[in-house]
TORNUSE-117704 format. One line per 5 residues: number of its first residue (from 1); their letters; for each residue x, z, y of C-alpha. Coordinates in steps of 0.001 Angstrom, whole numbers. Layout:
% residues N
NUM	A	X,Z,Y  ...
% end
This chain:
% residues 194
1	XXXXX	11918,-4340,13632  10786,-7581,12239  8186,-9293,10326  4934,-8038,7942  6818,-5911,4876
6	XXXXX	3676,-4673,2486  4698,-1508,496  2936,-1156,-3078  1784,2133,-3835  2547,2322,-7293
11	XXXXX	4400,6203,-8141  946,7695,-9547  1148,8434,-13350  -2829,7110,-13887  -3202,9702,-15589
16	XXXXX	-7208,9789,-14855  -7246,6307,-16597  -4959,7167,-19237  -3395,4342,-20215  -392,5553,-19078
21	XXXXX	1044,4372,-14791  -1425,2468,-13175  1337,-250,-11873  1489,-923,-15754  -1974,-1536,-17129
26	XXXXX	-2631,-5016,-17863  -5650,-6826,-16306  -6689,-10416,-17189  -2885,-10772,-18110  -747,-9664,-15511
31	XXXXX	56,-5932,-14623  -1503,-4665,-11340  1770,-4132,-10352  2597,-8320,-11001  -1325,-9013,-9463
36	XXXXX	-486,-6581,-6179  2741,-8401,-5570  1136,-11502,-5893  -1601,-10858,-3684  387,-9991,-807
41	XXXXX	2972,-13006,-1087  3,-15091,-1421  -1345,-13158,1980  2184,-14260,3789  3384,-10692,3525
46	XXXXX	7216,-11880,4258  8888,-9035,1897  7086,-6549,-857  8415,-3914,-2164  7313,-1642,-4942
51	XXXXX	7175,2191,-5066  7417,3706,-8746  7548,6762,-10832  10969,7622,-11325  12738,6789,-14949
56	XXXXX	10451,3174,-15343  13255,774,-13735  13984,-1311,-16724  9896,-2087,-16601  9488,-3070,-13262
61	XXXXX	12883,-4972,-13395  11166,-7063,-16075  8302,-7995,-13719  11018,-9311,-11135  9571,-7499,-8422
66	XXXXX	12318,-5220,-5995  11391,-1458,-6279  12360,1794,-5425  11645,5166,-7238  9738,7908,-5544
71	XXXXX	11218,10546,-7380  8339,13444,-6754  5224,11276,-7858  3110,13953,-7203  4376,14287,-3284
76	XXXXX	1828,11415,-2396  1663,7875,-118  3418,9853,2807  6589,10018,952  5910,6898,-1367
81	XXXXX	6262,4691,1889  9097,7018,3827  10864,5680,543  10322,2396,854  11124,2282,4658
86	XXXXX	14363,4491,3921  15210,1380,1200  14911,-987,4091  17323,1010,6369  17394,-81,9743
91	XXXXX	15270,-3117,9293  11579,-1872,10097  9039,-3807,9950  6823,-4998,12917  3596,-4669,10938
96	XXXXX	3410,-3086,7066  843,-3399,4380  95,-903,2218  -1416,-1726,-1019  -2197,629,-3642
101	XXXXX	-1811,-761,-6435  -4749,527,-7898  -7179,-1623,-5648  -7121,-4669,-8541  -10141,-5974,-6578
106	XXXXX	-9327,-6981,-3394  -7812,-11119,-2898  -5751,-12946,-517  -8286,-13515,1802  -8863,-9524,2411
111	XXXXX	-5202,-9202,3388  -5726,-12195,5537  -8367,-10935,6854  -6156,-8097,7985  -3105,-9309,9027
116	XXXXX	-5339,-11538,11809  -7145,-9334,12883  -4141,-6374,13491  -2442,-9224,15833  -2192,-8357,19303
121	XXXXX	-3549,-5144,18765  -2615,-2559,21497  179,137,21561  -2464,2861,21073  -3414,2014,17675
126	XXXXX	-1159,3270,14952  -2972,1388,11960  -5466,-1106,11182  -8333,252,8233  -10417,-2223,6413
131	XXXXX	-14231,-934,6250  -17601,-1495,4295  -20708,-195,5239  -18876,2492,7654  -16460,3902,4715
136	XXXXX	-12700,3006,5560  -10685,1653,2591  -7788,-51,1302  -4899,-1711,2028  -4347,-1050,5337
141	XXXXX	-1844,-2027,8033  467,253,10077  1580,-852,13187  4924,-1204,14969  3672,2660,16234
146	XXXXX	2537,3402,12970  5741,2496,10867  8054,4866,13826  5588,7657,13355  6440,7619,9621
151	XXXXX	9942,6604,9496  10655,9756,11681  8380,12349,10121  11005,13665,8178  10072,16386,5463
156	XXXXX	6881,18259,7188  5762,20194,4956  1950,19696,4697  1698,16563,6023  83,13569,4870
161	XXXXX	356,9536,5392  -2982,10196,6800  -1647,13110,9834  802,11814,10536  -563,8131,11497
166	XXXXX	-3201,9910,13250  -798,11772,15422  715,8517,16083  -2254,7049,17868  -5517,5565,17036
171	XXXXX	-6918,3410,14260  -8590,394,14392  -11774,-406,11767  -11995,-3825,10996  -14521,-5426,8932
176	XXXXX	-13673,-5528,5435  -14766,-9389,3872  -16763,-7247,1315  -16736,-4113,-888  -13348,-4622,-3105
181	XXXXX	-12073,-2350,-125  -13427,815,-1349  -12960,-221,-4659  -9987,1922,-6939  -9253,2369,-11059
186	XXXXX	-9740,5363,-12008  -11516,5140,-15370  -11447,2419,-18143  -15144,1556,-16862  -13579,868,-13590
191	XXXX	-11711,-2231,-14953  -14972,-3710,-16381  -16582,-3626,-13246  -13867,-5897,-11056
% end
C-alpha cells in the first residue's frame, strides 16, 4: 500500500437529472467529471482515477483523465470502487478518497479538511465521514482497513460499500467545513443552487 488514491464515482447514468451521465454535464465550463478530478489533485490526492458507465471511453479519454468502466452501472459504489482498486492491482492505497462526482459543491479545502484530519487515525476505524449538522456526507476517506475490507469482499451478493466498511471497523465523523457535504445533483434546480 502507498499513498492517498481518490476514486471518482462517476458510473451513474443521471438519469434523475436527465441530461444524460452526471460525469458529463457541464457546470460553469468544465464537466463534473474535469471539476472532481481537479478538486482532488488540487487536495494533494497523489493519483485519481475515474469510474464510468461502460461504452463512454472515447469521452472521458478527451477529458485526459485515467478511467475504468464499471460495466453493471446499476451494481452501485461497492463495485464502482472494487473496480478501481482491481485497476490498481497490487498497489493499494494507504488512504482513498471517494468522490462522487455528483457533489459539484464541495472545494479543495473540504478534501483538505479530510485528508488532515484521517491522519493518524487508529486501526479501528475503517473510514473517515465528513458531517453537517449530525448528517454524514460526501467524499469520504477509507482507511488502510477500509480499502482491505473492500478489496477482499469479493462478489457478496447483497452487500453494499456501506456493509461492508462497517464490518471492517468503525467510522470516524469529522466536521465537515460547511454544508456542500450533503449537497448532490439530482435535478436541474440542483445546479442553480451551488
Amino acid at each position: 500500500m502507498t499513498g492517498i488514491y481518490g476514486v471518482i464515482l462517476a458510473a451513474g447514468q443521471g438519469r434523475r437529472l436527465g441530461l444524460g451521465p452526471k460525469a458529463f454535464v457541464t457546470y460553469q465550463g468544465q464537466t463534473l467529471l474535469e471539476r472532481s478530478r481537479d478538486v482532488l489533485a488540487d487536495a494533494g490526492v497523489e493519483r485519481i482515477l475515474a469510474v464510468t458507465p461502460p461504452g463512454l471511453g472515447a469521452r472521458v479519454e478527451g477529458l485526459d483523465i485515467p478511467f475504468v468502466e464499471n460495466p453493471d452501472p446499476n451494481s452501485g459504489p461497492l463495485e464502482s470502487v472494487r473496480c478501481a482498486l482491481s485497476d490498481w492491482n497490487q498497489t493499494l492505497p494507504d488512504r482513498l478518497v471517494i468522490f462522487p462526482v455528483d457533489h459539484l459543491a464541495v472545494e479543495v479545502d473540504e478534501v483538505r479538511n479530510l485528508l488532515d484530519r484521517a491522519q493518524g487515525v487508529q486501526d479501528t476505524v475503517s473510514r473517515v465521514i465528513p458531517s453537517w449538522n449530525g448528517k454524514g456526507g460526501h467524499p469520504i476517506l477509507l482507511t488502510r482497513s477500509g480499502v482491505r475490507a473492500v478489496a477482499d469482499s469479493g462478489e457478496s451478493v447483497g452487500s453494499t460499500l456501506r456493509s461492508v466498511l462497517v464490518e471492517a471497523g468503525e467510522a470516524l465523523y469529522i466536521d465537515a467545513l460547511g454544508p456542500a457535504v450533503l449537497r448532490n445533483v439530482n435535478t436541474a434546480a440542483d445546479l442553480q443552487e451551488r
